[in-house]
N, C-alpha and C positions, 0 to 999 in steps of 0.2 A: 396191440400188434399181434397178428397171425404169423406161422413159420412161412404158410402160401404168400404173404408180403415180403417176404425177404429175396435177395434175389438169388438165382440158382445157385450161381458158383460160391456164395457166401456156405449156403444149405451142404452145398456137394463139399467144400473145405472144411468143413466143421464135421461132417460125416470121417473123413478122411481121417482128421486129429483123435479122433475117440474112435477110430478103428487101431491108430497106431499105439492109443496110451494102452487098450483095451491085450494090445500084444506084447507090450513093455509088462505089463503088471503081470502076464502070464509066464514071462521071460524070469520075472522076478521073483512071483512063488517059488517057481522050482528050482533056481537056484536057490530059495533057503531050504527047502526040500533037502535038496543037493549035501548043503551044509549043515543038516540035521537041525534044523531051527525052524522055530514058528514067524519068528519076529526080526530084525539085526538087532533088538535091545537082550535077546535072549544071549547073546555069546557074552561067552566070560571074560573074555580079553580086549582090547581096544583094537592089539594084532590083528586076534581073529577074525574082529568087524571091517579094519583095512583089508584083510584077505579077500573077503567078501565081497566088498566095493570095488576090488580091487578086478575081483574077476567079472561083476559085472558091467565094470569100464571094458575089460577086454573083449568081453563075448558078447555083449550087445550094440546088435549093427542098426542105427536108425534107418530110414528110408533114405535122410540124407548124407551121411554119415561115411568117411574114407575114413582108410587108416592113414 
């Protein structure tokens, strides 16, 4: 099977998914940037790793996504 066999709106939905993860992971760096970390296994507390998760529950807004 060819990607030209598939049909468009399959192609253009799948484009869309890997544009959004593509802005989550960059969403993601820099909040460990943020928190002076390379990795969340880098933090020394479990806190600290809640904190972190924590805030990017807060501040990351999906496409579909309300508060």
């Amino acid at each position: 099977m060819n990607i030209k066999d598939l049909p468009k709106e399959l192609v253009e939905a799948s484009k869309k998914v890997l544009e959004q993860s593509k802005e989550y992971q960059e969403f993601f760096k820099k909040a460990l940037e943020k928190f002076g970390v390379s990795s969340p296994a880098d933090f020394d507390s479990e806190e600290k790793k809640k904190e972190f998760f924590d805030y990017i529950d807060k501040n990351y807004k999906g496409e579909k996504e309300t508060d």
